[in-house]
C-alpha positions as CSV (number, residue, x, y, z in Angstrom):
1,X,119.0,97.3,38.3
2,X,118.6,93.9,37.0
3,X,118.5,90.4,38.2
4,X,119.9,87.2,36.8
5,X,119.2,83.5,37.8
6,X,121.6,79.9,37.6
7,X,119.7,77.2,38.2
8,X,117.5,74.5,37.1
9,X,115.4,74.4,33.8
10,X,112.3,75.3,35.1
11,X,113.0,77.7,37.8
12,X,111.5,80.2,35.2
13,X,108.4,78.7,34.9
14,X,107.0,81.5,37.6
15,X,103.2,82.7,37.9
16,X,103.5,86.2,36.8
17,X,106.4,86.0,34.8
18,X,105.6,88.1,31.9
19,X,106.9,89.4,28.3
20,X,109.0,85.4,28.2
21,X,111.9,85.7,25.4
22,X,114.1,83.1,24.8
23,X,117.4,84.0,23.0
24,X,121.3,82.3,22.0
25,X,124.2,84.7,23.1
26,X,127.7,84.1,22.2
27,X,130.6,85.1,24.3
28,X,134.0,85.2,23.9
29,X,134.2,82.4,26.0
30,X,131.9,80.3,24.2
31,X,128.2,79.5,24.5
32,X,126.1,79.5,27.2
33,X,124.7,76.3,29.1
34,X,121.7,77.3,26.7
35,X,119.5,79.8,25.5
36,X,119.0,82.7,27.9
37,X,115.4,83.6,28.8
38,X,114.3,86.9,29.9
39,X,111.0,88.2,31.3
40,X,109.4,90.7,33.9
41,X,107.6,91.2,37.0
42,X,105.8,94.6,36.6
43,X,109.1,96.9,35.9
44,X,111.6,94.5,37.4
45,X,113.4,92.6,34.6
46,X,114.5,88.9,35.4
47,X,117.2,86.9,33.1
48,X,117.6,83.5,33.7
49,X,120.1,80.9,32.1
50,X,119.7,76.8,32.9
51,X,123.4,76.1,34.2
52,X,123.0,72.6,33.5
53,X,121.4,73.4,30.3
54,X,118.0,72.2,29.5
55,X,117.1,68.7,30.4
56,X,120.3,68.5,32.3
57,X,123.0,67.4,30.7
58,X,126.1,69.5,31.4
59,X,127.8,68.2,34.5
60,X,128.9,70.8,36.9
61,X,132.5,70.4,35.4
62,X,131.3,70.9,32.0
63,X,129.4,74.0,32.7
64,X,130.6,77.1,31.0
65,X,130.6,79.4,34.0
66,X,132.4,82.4,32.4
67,X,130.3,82.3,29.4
68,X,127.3,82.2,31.3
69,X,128.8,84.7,33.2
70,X,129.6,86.9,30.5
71,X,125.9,86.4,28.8
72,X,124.2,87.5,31.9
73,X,126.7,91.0,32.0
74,X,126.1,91.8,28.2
75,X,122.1,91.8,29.0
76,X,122.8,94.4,31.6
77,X,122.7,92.1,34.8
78,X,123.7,93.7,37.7
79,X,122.1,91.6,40.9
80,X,122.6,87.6,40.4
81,X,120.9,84.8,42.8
82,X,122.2,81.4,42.3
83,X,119.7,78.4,43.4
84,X,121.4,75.1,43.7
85,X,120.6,71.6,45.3
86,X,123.2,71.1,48.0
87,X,123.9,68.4,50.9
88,X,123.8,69.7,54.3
89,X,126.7,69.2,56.8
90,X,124.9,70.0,60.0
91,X,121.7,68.5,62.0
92,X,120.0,71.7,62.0
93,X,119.8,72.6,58.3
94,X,117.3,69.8,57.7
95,X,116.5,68.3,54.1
96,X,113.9,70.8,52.8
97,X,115.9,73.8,54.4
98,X,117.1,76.9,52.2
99,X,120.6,78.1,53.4
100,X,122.2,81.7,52.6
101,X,125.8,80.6,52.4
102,X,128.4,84.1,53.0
103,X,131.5,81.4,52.3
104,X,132.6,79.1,50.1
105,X,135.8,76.9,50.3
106,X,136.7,75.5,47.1
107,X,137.3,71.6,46.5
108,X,137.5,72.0,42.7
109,X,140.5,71.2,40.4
110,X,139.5,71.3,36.9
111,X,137.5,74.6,36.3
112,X,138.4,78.2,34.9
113,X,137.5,80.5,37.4
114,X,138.8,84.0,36.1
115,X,137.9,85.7,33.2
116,X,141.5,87.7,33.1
117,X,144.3,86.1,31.7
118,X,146.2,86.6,27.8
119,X,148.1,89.5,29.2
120,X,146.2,91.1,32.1
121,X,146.2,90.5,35.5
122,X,143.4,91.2,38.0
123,X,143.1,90.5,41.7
124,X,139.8,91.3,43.0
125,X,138.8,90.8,47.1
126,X,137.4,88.1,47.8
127,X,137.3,87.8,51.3
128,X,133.1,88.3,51.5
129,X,132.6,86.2,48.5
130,X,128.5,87.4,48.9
131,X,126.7,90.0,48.3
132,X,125.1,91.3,52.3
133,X,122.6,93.2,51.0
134,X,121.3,90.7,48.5
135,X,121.8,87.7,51.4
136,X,119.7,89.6,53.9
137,X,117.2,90.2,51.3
138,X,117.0,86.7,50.2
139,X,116.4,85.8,53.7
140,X,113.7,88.2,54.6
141,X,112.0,86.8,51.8
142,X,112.2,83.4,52.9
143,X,111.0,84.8,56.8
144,X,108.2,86.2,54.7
145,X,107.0,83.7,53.2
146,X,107.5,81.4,56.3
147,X,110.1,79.3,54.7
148,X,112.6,77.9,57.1
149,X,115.9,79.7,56.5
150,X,119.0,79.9,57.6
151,X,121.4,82.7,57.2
152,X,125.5,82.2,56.6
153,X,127.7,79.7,56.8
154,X,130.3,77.8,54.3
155,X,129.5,76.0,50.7
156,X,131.7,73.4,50.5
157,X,132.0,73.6,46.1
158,X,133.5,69.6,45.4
159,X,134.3,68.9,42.1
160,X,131.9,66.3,41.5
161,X,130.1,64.4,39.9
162,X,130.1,61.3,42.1
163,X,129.5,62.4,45.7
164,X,131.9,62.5,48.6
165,X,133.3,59.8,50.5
166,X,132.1,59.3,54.1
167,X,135.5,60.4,54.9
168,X,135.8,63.8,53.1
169,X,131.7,64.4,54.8
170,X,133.3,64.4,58.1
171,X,136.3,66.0,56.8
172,X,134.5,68.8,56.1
173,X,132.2,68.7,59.1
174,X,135.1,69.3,60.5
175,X,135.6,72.7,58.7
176,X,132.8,73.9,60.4
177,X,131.3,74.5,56.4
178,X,127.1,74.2,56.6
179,X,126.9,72.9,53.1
180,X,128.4,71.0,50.1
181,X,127.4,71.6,46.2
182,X,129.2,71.3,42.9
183,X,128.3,74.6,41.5
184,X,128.1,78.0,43.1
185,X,131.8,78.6,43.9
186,X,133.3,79.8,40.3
187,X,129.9,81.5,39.5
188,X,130.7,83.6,42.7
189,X,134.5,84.0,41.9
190,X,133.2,85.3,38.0
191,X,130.5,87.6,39.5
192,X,132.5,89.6,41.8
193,X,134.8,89.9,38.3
194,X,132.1,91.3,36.5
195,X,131.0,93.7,39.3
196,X,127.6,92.2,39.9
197,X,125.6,91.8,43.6
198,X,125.8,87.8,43.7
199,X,123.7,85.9,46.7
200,X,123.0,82.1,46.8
201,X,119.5,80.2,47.6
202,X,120.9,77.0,48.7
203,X,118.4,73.7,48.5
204,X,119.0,71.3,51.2
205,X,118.1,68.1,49.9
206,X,120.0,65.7,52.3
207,X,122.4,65.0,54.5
208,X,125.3,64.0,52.8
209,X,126.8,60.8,53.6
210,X,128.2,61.5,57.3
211,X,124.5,61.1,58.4
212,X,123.5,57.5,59.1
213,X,121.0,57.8,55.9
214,X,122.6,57.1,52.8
215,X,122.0,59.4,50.1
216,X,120.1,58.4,47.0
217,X,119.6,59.6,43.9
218,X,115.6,58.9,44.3
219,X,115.8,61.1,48.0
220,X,117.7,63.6,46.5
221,X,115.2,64.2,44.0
222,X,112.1,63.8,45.7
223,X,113.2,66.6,47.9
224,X,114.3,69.0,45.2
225,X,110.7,69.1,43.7
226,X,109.4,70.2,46.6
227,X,112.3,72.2,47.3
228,X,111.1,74.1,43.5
229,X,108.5,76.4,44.4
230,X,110.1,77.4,47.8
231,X,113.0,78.8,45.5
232,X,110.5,80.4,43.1
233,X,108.9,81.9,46.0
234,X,111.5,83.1,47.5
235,X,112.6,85.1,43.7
236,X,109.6,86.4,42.9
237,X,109.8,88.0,46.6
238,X,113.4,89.1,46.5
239,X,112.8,90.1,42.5
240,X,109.9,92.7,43.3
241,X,110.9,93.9,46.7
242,X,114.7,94.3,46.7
243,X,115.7,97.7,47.8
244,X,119.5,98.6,46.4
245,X,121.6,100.8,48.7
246,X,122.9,104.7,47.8
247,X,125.8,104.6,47.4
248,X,125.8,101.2,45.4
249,X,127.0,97.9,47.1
250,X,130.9,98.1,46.9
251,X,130.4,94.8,44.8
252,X,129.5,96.9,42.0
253,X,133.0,98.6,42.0
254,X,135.1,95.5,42.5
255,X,137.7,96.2,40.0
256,X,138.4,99.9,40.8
257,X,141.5,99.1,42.2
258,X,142.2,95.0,41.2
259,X,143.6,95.5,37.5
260,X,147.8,95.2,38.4
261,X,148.7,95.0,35.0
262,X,149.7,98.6,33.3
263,X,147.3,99.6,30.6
264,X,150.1,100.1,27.8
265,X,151.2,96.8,27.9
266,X,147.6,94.6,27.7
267,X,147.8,93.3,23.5
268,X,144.8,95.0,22.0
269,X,142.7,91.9,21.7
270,X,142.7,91.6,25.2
271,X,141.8,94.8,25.9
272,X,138.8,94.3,23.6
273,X,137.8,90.7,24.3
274,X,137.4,91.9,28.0
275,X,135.9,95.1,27.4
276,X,132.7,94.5,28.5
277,X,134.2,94.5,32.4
278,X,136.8,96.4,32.1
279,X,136.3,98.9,29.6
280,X,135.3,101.8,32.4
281,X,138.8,101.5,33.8
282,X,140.7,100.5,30.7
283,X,140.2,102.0,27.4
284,X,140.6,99.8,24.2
C-alpha cells in the first residue's frame, strides 16, 4: 500500500515527513504538473505531485491529469487523497469546513478524462466515483483531530477559471450538490482507471456567489492558509492509521470486467503505451 497526494505546493511540507526526494517522471501522456516528491512516515510511503505545479501556474484546464495520473501509478500508488480549495453551496458547510464529497457532477468541457482510447475501449463503473473506505477514514481523522467535517455530498467540478455566475450558484444549489471546485472530477474519473482507492479532502473556503458575501480573491485565500495545516493534519492521520480491507476495496479491481474491446484487435503500441493498467488483463 501506498498513498499519493494532488494538491497545493506545500502540502508536503509535513513535520515528520522523512527520507524527502524530489524526482521528473515522463509519461506517455506527457509530463507531470512538476516534479513528483516522495517521502515517509515511519514505513508508510507518501508521493505527492503539485497539480498546479509549483508556484501555481497551471490553471485547472491546463493541468495534465492523466500524466499526473499515470506518474503516481508507475511509483506504485495504490490509495490517492486529493485536497482542493472548493466553494460551498450550503449554509452548513461553513468557510473553514473540510467536506468528503462521495459525488461529483461534471461542468467541464475541455479536458481528457480517460486514459483509453487509439484502439481500445474501456467502460469502468462509475456510479460511486469514491473510495468508502478511504472517505470514512479521511473523516475519522478529521473527528480525531476535532476538525469540523462533513461526510458526502456532490462536487460540482466547473470548468473554470473565472468563477460562476450568481445564476449557475443557485443552479446548482438546486442540484442539491454541497460543493463546487475546478479540479477533482477527472482525477477521480483517471483513478478509478488506474485501479487506485481515491477519496477527496475538500477545503471550504467560501460561499460561492449565491451567498450575500461576494467572493474575493483576498477571502478566498486568507481562508486556504488556515485551511493548510487542517489538510496536513488530517494526512498525516489518514497516512499512518489507514487500515485496508481483506479482500481489497473492489476499486483495486476496476477493470476486471471494463476492457470491451477484443484483445487481438488492440495495435501493439496501444497495448504497450497502456500497459502499465492494463497489462494484468491484457498481454502486450
Amino acid at each position: 500500500m501506498k498513498f499519493g497526494v494532488l494538491g497545493g505546493s506545500g502540502i508536503y511540507e509535513m513535520e515528520g515527513l522523512e527520507g524527502i526526494k524530489s524526482q521528473y517522471i515522463h509519461t506517455p501522456f506527457g509530463d507531470p504538473s512538476d516534479a513528483v516528491i516522495t517521502g515517509h512516515f515511519g514505513e508508510r510511503e507518501i508521493v505527492f505531485i503539485p497539480r498546479h505545479g509549483k508556484g501555481h501556474r497551471l490553471l485547472p484546464t491546463e493541468i495534465n491529469y492523466r500524466a499526473n495520473i499515470w506518474a503516481l501509478k508507475s511509483l506504485g500508488v495504490t490509495h490517492l487523497i486529493s485536497v482542493s480549495a472548493v466553494g460551498s453551496l450550503k449554509e452548513e458547510i461553513e468557510p473553514g469546513h473540510i467536506v468528503i464529497p462521495d459525488q461529483f457532477i461534471d461542468r467541464t468541457k475541455d479536458r481528457p478524462s480517460t486514459f483509453f482510447g487509439e484502439g481500445v475501449v474501456a467502460h469502468p463503473q462509475f456510479g460511486n466515483p469514491v473510495c468508502a473506505e478511504m472517505s470514512q477514514a479521511i473523516y475519522q481523522a478529521a473527528q480525531a483531530l476535532d476538525i469540523k467535517a462533513h461526510l458526502g455530498g456532490a462536487y460540482v467540478c466547473m470548468e473554470g477559471p473565472i468563477f460562476s455566475t450568481r445564476a449557475e450558484s443557485f443552479m446548482y444549489r438546486s442540484f442539491g450538490a454541497s460543493v463546487i471546485g475546478m479540479t477533482n472530477l477527472q482525477e477521480a474519473k483517471l483513478a478509478r482507471e488506474a485501479e487506485m482507492c481515491f477519496g477527496t479532502i475538500a477545503l471550504s473556503t467560501d460561499y460561492d456567489c449565491w451567498h450575500e458575501e461576494e467572493v474575493t480573491v483576498e477571502a478566498v485565500i486568507a481562508v486556504m492558509k488556515k485551511n493548510v495545516a487542517n489538510s496536513k493534519a488530517i494526512l498525516k492521520e489518514v497516512v499512518m492509521n489507514y487500515q485496508p480491507s481483506n479482500p481489497p476495496c473492489p476499486d483495486q479491481s476496476s477493470l476486471a470486467f471494463a476492457i470491451m474491446t477484443d484483445p487481438r484487435v488492440i495495435p501493439i503500441k496501444t497495448k504497450q503505451r497502456l500497459d502499465l493498467i492494463i497489462g494484468k488483463y491484457i498481454q502486450s
